[in-house]
VOMIDREN-191012 format. One line per field, with one value per residue (C-alpha): x, y, z; residue number from 1; residue in three letters. Coordinates in Angstrom, 1 decimal. Layout:
xx = [X ...];
yy = [Y ...];
zz = [Z ...];
i = [NUM ...];
aa = [ALA ...];
! end
This chain:
xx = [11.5 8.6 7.4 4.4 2.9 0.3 -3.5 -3.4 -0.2 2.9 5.5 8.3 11.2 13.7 10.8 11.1 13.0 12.5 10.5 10.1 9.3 6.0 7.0 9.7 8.2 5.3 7.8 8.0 9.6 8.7 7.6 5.6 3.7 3.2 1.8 -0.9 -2.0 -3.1 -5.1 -6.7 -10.8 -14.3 -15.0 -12.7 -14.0 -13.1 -12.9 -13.6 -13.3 -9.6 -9.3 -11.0 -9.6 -5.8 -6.7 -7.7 -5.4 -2.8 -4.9 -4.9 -1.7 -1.3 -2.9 -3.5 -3.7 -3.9 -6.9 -7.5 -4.6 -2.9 -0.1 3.4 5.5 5.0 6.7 7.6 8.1 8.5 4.5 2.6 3.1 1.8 0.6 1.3 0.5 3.6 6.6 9.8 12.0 10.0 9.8 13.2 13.2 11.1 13.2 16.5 18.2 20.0 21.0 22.3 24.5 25.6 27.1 28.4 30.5 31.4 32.6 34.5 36.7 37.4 39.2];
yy = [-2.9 -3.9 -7.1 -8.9 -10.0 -11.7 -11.2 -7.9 -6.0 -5.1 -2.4 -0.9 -3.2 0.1 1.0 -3.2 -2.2 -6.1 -9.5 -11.7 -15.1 -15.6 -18.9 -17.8 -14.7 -16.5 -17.3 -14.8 -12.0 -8.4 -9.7 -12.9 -10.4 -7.7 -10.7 -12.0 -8.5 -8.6 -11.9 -10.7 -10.9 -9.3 -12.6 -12.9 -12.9 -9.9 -7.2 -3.9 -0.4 -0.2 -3.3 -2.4 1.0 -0.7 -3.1 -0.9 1.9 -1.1 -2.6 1.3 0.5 -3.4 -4.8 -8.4 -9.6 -12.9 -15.6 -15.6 -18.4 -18.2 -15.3 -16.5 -13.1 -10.2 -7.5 -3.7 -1.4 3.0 3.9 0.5 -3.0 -6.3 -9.3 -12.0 -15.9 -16.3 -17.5 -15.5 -17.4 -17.1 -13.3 -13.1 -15.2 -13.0 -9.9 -8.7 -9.2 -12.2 -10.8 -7.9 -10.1 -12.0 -8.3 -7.2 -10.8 -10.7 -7.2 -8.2 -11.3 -9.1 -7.3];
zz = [-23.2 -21.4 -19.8 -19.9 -16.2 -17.0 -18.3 -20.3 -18.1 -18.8 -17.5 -18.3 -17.4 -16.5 -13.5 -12.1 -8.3 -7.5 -8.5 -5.9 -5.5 -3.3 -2.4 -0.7 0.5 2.6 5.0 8.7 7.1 5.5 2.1 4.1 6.0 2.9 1.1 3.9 4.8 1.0 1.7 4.7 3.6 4.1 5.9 8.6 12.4 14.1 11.4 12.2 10.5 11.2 9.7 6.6 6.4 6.2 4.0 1.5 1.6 1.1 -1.5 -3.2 -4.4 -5.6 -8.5 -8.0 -11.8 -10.7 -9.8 -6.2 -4.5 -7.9 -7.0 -7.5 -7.7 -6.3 -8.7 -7.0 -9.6 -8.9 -10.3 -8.1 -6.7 -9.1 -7.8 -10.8 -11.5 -13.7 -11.9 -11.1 -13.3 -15.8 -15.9 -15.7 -18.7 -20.4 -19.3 -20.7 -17.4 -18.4 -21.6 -19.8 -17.5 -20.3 -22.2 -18.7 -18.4 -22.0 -21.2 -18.2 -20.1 -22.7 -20.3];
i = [1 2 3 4 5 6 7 8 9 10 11 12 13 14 15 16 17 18 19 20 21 22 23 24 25 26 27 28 29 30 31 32 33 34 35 36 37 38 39 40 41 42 43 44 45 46 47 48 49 50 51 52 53 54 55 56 57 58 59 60 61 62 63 64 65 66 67 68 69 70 71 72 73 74 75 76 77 78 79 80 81 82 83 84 85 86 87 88 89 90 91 92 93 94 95 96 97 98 99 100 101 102 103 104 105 106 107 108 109 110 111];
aa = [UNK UNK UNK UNK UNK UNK UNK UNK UNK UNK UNK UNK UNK UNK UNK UNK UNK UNK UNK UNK UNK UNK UNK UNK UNK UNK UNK UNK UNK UNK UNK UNK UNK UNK UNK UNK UNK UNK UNK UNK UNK UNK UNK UNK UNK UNK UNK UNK UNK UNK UNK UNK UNK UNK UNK UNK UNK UNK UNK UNK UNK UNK UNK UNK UNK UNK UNK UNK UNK UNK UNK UNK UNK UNK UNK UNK UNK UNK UNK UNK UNK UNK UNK UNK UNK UNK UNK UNK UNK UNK UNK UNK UNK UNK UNK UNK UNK UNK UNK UNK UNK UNK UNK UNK UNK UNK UNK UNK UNK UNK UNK];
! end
């Protein structure tokens, strides 16, 4: 199954490692900091060639499908990273995952 991120993208649900929530993830930890170095801009004070060179070998590798301010999950899957303006929950609604929790706690009362 695939799911749909938003604009004209969509990936293979079985290469999704993790969705997270943006909101969440701006706060002083790993994904905080993976999400500002993204928002880091030509304009800043101070910017040099370093600068520019890490921001876009990082870039290289997420696709910000998303308006500009709009991002509200950040989705890591095995062939790229996807910034996306449609909520967490809602993806996961989209996704099979809660169907797939459902089968495996219908499988476990069976039991």
């Amino acid at each position: 199954m695939y799911l749909h991120l938003g604009g004209d993208t969509v990936v293979d649900q079985k290469k999704i490692v993790a969705i997270l929530d943006l909101d969440t993830a701006k706060a002083e930890n790993e994904a905080g900091r993976f999400f500002k170095r993204s928002q880091i801009t030509d304009s800043e004070e101070g910017e040099d060639e370093a600068v520019n060179s890490l921001k876009e070998e990082f870039m290289d590798f997420v696709n910000d499908i998303s308006e500009s301010g709009k991002q509200k999950s950040l989705i890591i899957t095995t062939d790229g990273h996807y910034f996306s303006p449609i909520s967490t929950r809602t993806l996961l609604k989209r996704s099979s995952f809660f169907e797939e929790i459902e089968e495996v706690n219908g499988v476990r009362e069976n039991y």
